[in-house]
N, C-alpha and C positions, 0 to 999 in steps of 0.2 A: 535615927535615920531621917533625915529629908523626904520630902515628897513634893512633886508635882502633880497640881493639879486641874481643871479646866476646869472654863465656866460653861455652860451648853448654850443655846440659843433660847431657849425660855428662861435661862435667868439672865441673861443678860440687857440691860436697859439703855438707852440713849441716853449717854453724859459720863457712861464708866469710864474708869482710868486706869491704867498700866505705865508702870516706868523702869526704867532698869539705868544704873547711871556709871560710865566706863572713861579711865582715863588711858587717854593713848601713849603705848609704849613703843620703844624701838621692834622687839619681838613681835609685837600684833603686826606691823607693816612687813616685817620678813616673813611671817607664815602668812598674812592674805597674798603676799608676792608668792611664794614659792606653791600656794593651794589652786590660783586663779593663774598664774604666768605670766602675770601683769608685771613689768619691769621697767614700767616706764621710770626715767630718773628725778624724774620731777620726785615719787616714792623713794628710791633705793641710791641714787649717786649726790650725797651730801654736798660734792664740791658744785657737781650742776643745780641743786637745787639752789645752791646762796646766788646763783647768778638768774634763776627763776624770776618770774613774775612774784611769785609770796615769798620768794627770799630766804625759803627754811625747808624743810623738809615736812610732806605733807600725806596725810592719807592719803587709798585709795576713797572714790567718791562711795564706793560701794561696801566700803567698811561701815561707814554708818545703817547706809540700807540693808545690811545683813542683821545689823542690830537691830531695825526694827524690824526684820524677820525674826527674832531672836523673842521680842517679846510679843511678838503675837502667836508663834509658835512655843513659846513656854507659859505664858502671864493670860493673854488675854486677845482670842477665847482660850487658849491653851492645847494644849495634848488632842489632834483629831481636827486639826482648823487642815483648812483646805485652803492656799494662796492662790486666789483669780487673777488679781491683776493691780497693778501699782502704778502710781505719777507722783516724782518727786523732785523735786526742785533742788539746786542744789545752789546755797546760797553765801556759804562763807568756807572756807577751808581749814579742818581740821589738823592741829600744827603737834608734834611730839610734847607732851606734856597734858594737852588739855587736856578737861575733865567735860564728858556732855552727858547730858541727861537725855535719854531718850524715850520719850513721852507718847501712848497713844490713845487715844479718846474717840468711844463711839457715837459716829453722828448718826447712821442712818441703822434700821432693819428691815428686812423685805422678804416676809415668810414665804414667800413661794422660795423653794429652793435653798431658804435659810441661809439667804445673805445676807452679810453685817459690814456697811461701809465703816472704815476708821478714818479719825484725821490722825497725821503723823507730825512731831515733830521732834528736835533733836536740837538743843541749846546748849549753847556750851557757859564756863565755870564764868564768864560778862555776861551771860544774859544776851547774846547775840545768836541768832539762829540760824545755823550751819545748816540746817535741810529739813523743808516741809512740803508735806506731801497728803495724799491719799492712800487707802490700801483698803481692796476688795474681797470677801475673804467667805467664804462657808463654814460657817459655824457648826460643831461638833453638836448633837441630840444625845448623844451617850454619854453619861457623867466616866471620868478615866479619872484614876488617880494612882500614879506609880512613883516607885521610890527615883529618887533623881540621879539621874547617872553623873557618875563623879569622872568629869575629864581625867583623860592621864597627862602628866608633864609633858611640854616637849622643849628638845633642847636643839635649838639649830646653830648646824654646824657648816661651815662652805669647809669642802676637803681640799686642803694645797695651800689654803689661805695665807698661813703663816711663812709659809714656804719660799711661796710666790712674793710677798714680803722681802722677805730674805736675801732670793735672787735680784729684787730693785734696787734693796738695798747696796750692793755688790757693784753696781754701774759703775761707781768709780774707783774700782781694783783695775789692775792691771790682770789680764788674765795669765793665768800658770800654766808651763811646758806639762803638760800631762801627758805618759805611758801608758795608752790603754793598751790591754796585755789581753791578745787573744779575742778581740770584735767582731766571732763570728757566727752570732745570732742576731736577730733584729733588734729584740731589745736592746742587748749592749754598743750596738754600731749608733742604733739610733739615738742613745742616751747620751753617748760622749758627743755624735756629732751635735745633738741640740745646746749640749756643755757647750760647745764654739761657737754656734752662732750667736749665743748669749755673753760670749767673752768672758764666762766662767773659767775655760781651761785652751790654749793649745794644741789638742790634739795628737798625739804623735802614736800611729795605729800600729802596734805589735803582733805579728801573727802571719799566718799563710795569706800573701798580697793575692792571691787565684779565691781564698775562700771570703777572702775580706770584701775584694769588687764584685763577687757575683751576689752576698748578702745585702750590698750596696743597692744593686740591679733588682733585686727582690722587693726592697724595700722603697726602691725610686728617689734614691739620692744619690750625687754627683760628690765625687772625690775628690772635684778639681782641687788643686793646692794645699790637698791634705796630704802631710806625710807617711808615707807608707812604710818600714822597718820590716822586710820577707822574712822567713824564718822558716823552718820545715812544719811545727806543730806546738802546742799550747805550752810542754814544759821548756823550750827555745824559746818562745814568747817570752814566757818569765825569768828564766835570766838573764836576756838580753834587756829587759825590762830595769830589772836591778843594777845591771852594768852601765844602762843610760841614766839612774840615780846618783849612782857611785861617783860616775862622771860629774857628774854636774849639769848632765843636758836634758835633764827635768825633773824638777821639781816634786812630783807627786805621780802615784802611779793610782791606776783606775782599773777593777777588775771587770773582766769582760765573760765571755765563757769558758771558764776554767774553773775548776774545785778550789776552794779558801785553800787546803792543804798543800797542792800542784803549786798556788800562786807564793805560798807562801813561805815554803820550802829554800828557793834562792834566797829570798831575806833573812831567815832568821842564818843564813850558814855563814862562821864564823872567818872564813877569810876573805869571801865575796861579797859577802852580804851588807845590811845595811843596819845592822844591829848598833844599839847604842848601849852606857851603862843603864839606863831605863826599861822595864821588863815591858814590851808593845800590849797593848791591849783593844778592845775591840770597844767601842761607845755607839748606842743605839739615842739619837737624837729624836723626838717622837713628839708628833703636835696631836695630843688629846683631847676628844671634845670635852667638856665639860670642865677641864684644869686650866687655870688661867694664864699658863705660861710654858715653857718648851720642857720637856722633861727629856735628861742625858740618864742613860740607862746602863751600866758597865757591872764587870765585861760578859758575854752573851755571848760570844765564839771561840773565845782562842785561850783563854785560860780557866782547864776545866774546874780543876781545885788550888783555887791558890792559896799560898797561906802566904804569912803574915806582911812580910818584904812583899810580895807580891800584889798586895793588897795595897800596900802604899803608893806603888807606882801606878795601878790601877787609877786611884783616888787622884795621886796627883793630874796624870793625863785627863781626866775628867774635868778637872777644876781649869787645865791649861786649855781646855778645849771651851768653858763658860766664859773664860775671860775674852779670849777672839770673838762670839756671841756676841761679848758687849756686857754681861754679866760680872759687876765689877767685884760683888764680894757673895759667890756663892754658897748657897745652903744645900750642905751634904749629907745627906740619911743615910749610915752603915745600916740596911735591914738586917731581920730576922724576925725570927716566929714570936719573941719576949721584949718586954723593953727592959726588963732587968739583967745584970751578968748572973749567968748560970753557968759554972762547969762542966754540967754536963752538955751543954750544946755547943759549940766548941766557934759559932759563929757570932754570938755574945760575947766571949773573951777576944776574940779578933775585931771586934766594933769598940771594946774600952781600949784595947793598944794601938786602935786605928784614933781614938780622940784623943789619946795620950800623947802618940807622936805629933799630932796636929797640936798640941799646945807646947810641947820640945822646940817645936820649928822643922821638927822632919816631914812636915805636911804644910802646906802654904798657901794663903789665899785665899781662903774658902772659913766658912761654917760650918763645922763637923760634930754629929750627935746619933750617937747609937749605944746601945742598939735600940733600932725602931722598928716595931713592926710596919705591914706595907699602909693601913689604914693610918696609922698615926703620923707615919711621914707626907702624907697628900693629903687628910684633912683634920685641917684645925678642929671639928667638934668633936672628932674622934680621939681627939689628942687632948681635948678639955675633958670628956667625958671620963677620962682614962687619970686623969691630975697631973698628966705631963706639961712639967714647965720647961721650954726650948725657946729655943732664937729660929730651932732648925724643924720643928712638929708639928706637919699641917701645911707645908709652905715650902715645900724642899725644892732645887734645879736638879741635884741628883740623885740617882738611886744607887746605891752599891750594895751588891746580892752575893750573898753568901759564896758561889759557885756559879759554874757555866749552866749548869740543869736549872737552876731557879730563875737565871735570869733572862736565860731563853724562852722558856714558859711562859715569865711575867711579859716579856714584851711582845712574846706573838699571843697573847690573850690581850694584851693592849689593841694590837694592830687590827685581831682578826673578828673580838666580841666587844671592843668599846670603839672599833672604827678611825683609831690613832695611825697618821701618816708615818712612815718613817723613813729617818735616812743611816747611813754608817759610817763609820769611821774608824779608821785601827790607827791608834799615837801611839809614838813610843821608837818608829825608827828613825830613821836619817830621815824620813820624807812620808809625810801621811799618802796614806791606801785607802781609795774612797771602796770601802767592800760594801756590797748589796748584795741581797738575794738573787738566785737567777730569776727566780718570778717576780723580784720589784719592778713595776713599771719606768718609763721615762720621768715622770715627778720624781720620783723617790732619786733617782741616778742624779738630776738635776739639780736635788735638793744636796744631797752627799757631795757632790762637787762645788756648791755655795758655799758648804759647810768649810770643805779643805781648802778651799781658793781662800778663805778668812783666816786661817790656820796659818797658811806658811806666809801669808801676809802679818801676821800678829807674830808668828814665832818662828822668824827665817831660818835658813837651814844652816844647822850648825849651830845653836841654841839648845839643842835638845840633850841633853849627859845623862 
């Protein structure tokens, strides 16, 4: 075990030294931003800092002066120092990468009151010194020596980030006729109408026009030039919904306030509906802190037990959904609880016919390897530790779960204890369904319509068998 220790005020001498030496990372500027609310961009907006005065991205000034709070409250006097008062100069600017030494040496002591002047200074990895100073201090009389507390990790995360990306990226789509079917809560009015102003979707509102403009009036937004489609009540919503699919007068339908079931009911029915020979499935798109990249999660709502055929078109709409991404040769993880085939687990034998057909050519496009448990498919050391050799373990774009129970689970334990964004998507008809939760916020609606605005731009309608 570690320990910290102080010096007190009678051992301490004129000419002692302390040093602590720290190079600066991206992460120290976002938690001194996010601790202190300092956001100036000269710190945190890379494109304004190259047009700065130092031309790079730079500390705060007071990241240093914290560090030499750091070694005078750890190193010297240590544990029991009392901070009076400081003057520090601040004389070169600390750039992402440098390495500074932060140095303090005692000039003066002054027993009455057992004060102890330091000189301060802080040099960086040239030998030029970025900030010197003074620091007035009251020296500890009680020797303290305790075990040293072990920071916890952190890991920062901006929520939307990747999202709000996404939607930039988008600018130069053409937006899609969208069906919102039933927009008569706030969140779903307000979700599709931010879809329009963003030129994500068209707009086209399904539902009671009396319940639609008075949520409108609630919320404090203006209908003007939005079309309205009257209807008596949610399950008229949705098949007039489907029938404006059918038609061809829009492209993709967005659910509003009405039950998955209610919504879904017209689609899957066999003479109106907009069923294809592809079995529809549901993909949960999800930006996880700490996973380097977007993880598609299928299916999670609409197929509770699928087997095997079922499983395949699952897989394939997942892979057809990474490539609209931009994901040009997806890595597919069939989970399970084993990475071995076992008989008796009966999700094992459907992860080797699901790699089997992916090397037949009845699966395409992608990277396919199972069965993986969830640890082996999202980290590689889990996946070394374990002797699994893959292209696909440690590193995966998708997940494919056993069952609707597993996969619901996994992604609202995603969502609700690792803090993962999500959006939705059901492929597999004539025209994607941007389905969300009734509790998804605006981002998440916003994000699920970036998603499908890329979709039937990547895979027009009428492509889908």
């Amino acid at each position: 075990m570690q320990f910290i220790e102080n010096r007190t005020y009678d051992e301490i001498k004129v000419g002692d030294t302390a040093e602590l030496t720290r190079t600066l990372k991206p992460e120290d500027i976002e938690l001194f931003a996010v601790m202190s609310g300092d956001v100036n961009p000269a710190h945190v907006d890379k494109e304004y800092a190259s047009s700065d005065m130092f031309h790079h991205v730079i500390a705060h000034g007071m990241w240093g002066g914290a560090l030499i709070s750091a070694v005078l409250g750890t190193e010297l006097p240590g544990p029991g120092t009392i901070y009076l008062n400081q003057n520090f100069s601040f004389r070169a600017p600390v750039g992402l990468g440098d390495t500074v030494v932060i140095k303090v040496t005692v000039a003066e002591k002054v027993e009455k009151h057992h004060h102890v002047t330091l000189d301060c200074v802080c040099v960086n990895q040239d030998g030029k010194t970025v900030i010197e100073g003074s620091a007035l201090v009251i020296a500890p009389t009680v020797k303290v020596r305790r075990p040293r507390v072990i920071l916890p990790d952190v890991h920062l995360h901006e929520r939307g980030a990747r999202f709000n990306e996404l939607i930039r990226a988008n600018a130069n789509l053409e937006p899609v006729r969208t069906a919102v079917v039933h927009p008569c809560d706030a969140l779903s009015l307000e979700g599709a109408l931010e879809a329009g102003i963003k030129k994500l979707i068209i707009p086209v509102l399904v539902g009671p026009k009396a319940k639609i403009e008075a949520t409108a009036l609630e919320i404090g937004r203006d209908l003007s030039g939005i079309e309205i489609v009257d209807v008596p009540h949610s399950h008229a919503a949705a098949e007039t919904a489907v029938a404006l699919a059918r038609a061809g007068k829009v492209s993709m339908l967005m659910k509003g306030k009405i039950h998955t079931d209610e919504l879904l009911e017209p689609v899957v029915n066999n003479d109106k509906g907009l069923r294809t020979e592809r079995r529809m499935s549901h993909i949960f798109a999800l930006d996880v802190p700490n996973y380097s990249k977007p993880l598609l999660i299928s299916d999670a709502a609409i197929n509770i037990f699928p087997d095997l055929q079922t499983k395949r078109d699952i897989v394939q709409n997942s892979i057809d959904l990474a490539h609209a991404l931009g994901i040009d040769l997806p890595k597919v993880a069939i989970l399970s609880a084993v990475e071995t085939v076992t008989p008796t687990i009966p999700s094992t034998v459907d992860a080797a016919g699901l790699c089997k057909m992916s090397d037949r050519g009845q699966i395409t496009g992608a990277l396919i390897d199972g069965p993986l448990a969830f640890d082996n498919a999202v980290s590689q050391s889990a996946a070394e530790a374990k002797g699994i050799q893959s292209d696909v373990a440690g590193q995966a774009d998708i997940l494919i779960v056993p069952d609707l129970e597993a996969g619901n689970m996994l992604a609202k334990q995603l969502i609700y204890l690792a803090g993962a964004d999500a959006a939705g998507i059901v492929l597999g008809a004539r025209v994607p369904i941007v389905l969300t939760s009734r509790a998804d916020g605006v981002m998440s609606r916003l994000a699920s319509a970036a998603i499908a605005q890329l979709y039937v731009h990547h895979m027009p309608i009428g492509t889908i068998q």
